[in-house]
C-alpha positions as CSV (number, residue, x, y, z in Angstrom):
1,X,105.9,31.3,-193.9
2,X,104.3,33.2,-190.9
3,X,107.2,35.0,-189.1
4,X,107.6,34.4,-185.3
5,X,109.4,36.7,-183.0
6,X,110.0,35.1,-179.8
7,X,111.5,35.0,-176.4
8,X,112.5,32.0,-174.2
9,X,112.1,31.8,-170.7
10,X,115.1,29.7,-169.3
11,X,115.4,27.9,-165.9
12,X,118.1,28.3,-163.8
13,X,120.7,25.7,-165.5
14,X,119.9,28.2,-169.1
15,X,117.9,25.7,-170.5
16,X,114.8,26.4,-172.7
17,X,111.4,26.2,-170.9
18,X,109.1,27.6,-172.6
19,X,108.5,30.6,-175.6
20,X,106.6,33.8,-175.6
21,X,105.0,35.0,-178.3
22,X,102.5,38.1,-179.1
23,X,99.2,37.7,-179.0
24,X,98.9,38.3,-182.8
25,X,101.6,36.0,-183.8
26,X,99.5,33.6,-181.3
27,X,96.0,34.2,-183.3
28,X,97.3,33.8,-186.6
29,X,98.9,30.3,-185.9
30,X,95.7,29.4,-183.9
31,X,93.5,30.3,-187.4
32,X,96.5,28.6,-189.4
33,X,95.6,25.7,-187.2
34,X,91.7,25.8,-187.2
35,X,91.8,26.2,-190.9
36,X,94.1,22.8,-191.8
37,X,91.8,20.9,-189.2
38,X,88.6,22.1,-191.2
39,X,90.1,21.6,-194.7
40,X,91.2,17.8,-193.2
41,X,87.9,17.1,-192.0
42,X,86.2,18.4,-195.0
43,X,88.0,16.1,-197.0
44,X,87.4,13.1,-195.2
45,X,83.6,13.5,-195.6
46,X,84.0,14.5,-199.0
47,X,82.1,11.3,-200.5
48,X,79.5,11.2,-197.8
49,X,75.8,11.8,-199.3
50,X,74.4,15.0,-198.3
51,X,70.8,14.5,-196.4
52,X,68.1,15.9,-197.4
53,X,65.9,18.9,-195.0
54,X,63.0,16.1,-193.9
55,X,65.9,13.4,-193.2
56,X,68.8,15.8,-191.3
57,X,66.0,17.0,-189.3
58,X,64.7,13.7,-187.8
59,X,68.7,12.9,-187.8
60,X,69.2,15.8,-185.7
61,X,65.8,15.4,-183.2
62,X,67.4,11.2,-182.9
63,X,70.5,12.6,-181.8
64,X,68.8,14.8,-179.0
65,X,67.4,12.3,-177.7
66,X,69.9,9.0,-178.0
């Protein structure tokens, strides 16, 4: 598990408004993040048929233009 050091910012009353944290801590959980969303989206289109050069190319030029 990624460790988080962190500090609170508190209002006025001492309750907890929002959390600080260093921008490395911050980039690793951001690439944690990207890299789960890729690997779910990878396997949701897992049993989709690839294209082939001729057909993802007039895909592509269909899409430009719709």
């Amino acid at each position: 598990m990624l460790p988080i050091k962190k500090e609170y910012i508190v209002t006025a009353n001492n309750k907890k408004k929002a959390v600080l944290i260093d921008i490395d801590t911050f980039r690793a959980m951001e690439e944690i993040i990207e890299n789960y969303g890729l690997g779910k989206f990878m396997k949701e289109i897992e049993d989709e048929r690839n294209l082939s050069p001729g057909n993802a190319q007039k895909y592509y030029t269909g899409l430009k233009k719709g």
